[in-house]
N, C-alpha and C positions, 0 to 999 in steps of 0.2 A: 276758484279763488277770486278772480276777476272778478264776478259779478256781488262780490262783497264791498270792496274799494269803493270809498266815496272820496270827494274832494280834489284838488288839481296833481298832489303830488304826494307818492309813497319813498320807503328809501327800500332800498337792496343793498346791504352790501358797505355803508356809509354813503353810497352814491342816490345823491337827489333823483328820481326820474320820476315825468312823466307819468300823469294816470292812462292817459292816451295809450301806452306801451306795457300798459301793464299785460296786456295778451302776451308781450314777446319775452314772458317771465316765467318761470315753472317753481315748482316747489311741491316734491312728494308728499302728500298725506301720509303715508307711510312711513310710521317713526317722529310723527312731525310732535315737536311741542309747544306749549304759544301760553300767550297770557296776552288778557286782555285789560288796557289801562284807561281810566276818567279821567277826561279832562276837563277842571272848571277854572276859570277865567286864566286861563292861560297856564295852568299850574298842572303836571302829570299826577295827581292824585296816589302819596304813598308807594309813589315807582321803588323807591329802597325796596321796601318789602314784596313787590312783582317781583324784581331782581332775586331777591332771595329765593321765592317761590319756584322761579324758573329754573336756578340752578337745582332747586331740592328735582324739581321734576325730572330735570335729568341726568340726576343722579340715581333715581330710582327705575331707568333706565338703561343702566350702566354707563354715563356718558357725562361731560362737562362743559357747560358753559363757561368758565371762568376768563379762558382767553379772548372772550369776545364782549364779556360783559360791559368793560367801561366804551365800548365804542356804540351799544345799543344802547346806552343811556345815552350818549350824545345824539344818537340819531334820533331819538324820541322828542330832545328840546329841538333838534333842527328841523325835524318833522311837522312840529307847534308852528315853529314861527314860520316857516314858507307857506304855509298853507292857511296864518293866517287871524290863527289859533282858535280855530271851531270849540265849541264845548262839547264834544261826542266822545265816541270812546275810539283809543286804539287798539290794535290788534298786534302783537309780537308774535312774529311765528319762526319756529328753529327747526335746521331740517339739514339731512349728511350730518348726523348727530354723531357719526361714527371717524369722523375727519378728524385730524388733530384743530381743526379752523372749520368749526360747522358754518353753513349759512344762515342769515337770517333775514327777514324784511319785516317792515313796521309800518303800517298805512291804516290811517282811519274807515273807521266800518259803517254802516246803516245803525243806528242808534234807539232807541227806545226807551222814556221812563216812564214812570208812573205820574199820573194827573192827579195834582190837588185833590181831589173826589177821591180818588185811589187812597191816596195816604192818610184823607179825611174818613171812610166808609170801612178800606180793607177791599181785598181780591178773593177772588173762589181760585180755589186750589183745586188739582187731584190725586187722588191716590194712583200709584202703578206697581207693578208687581216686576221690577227689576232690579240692578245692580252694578259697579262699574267693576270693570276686571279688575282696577288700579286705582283706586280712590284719591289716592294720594298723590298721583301726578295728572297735571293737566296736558292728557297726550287726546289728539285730534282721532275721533270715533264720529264715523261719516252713517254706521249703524245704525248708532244708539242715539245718535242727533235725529233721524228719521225715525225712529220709533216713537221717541217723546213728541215729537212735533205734530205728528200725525194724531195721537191720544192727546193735546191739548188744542187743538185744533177741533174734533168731533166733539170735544165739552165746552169749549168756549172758554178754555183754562186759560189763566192767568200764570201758571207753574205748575209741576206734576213732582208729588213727594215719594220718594221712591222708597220702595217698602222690599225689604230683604224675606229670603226664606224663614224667617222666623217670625216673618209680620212683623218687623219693628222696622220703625221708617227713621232711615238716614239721614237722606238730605233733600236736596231739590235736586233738579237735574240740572241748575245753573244758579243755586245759591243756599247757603246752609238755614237748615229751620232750627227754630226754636220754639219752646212752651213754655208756657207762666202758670205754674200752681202759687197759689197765694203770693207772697213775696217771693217767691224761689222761681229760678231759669234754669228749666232741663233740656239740655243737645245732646244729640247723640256722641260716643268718644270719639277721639279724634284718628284713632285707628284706621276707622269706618267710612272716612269723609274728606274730603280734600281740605284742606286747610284754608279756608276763605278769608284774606283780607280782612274784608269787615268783619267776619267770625273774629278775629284776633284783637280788633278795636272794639267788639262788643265784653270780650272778656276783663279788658282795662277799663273799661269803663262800668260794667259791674262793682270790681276792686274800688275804682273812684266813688263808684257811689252809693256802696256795700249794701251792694244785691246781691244776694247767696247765686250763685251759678254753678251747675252740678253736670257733671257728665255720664251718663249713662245710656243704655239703649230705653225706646220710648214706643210701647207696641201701640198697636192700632187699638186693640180694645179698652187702653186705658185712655182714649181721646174725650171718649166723655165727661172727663174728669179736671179736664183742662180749661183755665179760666182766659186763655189767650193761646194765641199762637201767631209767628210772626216769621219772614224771611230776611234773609243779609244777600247782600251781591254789590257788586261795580256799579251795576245800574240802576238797581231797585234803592240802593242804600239800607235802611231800615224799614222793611213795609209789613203794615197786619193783614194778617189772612182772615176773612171774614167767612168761608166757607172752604169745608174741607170733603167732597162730595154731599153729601144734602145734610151735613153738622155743621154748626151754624158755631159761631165762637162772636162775643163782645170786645174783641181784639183791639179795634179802633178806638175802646174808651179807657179800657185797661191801664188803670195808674205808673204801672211797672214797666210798660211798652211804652207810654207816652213820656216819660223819662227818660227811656235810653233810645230815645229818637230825637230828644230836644239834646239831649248827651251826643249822642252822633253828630249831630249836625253843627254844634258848637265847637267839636273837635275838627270837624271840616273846615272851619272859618279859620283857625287857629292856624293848621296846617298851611292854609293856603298864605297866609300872613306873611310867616313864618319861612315861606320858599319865595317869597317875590323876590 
């Protein structure tokens, strides 16, 4: 956990300490659930809805965050501002999930987005032939993190879309995809997939700006049929996939993608306005 910590200070607990001390902290993997939050110009990026997310996660758990919730919102503004308030992302992580008072700690991580070129050109993707036991909560898999990593790693991936037993590809393995036939947005249902943030701001904003969005499964062989394809996440935001192993897609010019990227990002402005 340590060697994820960036910055001078995490909290534990409501308590400020130290990154220096962060060795003299523990926190089981085991059972753990976490969400991770953007921060831009000082603002926690849609923390309501991480909050919600979190408690959905451990609910599907069998467990509840509720008695702890309004003190890791405060720990997340207090976290911003001792430290400075970086624009990276944090990391909420819950754990003694079975306590009537689980623990929690909240420190910013090593951060990465995508370069102008990326959001201008699009990313190569890959395909994998996996699945998550729990799609629907975001519980810490130390597995399945090494297995994607290692398979985008040997391609030079940019994300790896993960394709179930039936051949139909879910999601990413850290952000939900999408496809554009004609004017129409097909994701997979939400059964299937963990419930992503900006998945949930791309659906309002479809509505906003009445683009049909459909939920269905989306198998591998009907990829070539697909006039765009694009991913959602914390960090990526909205980004087009420009290659999906050696299928090629005009993602980045794609009239329906470069609208609910200009839509994303105007909603971001808004937001942040809107919490100063």
């Amino acid at each position: 956990m340590s060697n994820e910590i960036i910055e001078s200070f995490l909290i534990s607990n409501s308590k400020v300490v130290p990154v220096s001390e962060a060795g003299l902290l523990s926190a089981n993997s085991s059972g753990t659930i976490y969400e991770v939050v953007r921060v831009l110009s000082g603002v926690p990026l849609f923390l309501e809805r991480h909050m919600e997310r979190l408690e959905a996660s451990a609910k599907l758990v069998g467990c509840s965050v509720s008695s702890i919730a309004g003190k890791i919102e405060s720990s997340i503004r207090e976290l911003i501002k001792v430290n400075g308030s970086p624009e990276k992302n944090i990391k909420i992580i819950v754990y003694n999930l079975k306590s009537n008072t689980p623990d929690y700690m909240a420190y910013f991580i090593h951060s990465s987005y995508p370069s102008a070129e990326e959001y201008h050109n699009g990313v190569h993707v890959i395909l994998l032939q996996e699945e998550r036991t729990n799609p629907n909560a975001k519980v810490v898999n130390l597995r399945f993190k090494e297995k994607v990593s290692a398979a985008m790693s040997d391609s030079n991936a940019y994300e790896a879309l993960l394709v179930n037993n039936e051949n139909e590809i879910t999601e990413g393995s850290r952000s939900n995809i999408f496809f554009v036939k004609g004017d129409t947005v097909l994701t997979a249902p939400k059964g299937n997939v963990l419930i992503g943030i900006t998945r949930v701001c791309i659906f309002e904003l479809c509505k906003e700006l009445e683009i049909e969005i459909v939920e269905r499964p989306v198998s591998v062989s009907t990829l070539d049929n697909m006039d765009g394809v694009f991913m959602t996440g914390t960090s990526p935001k909205l980004l087009p996939i420009s290659t999906i192993d050696d299928m090629r897609f005009c993602s980045a010019g794609n009239h329906v993608i470069r609208a609910l990227m200009k839509g994303y990002d105007d909603m971001l402005d808004d937001y942040i306005i809107k919490s100063r």
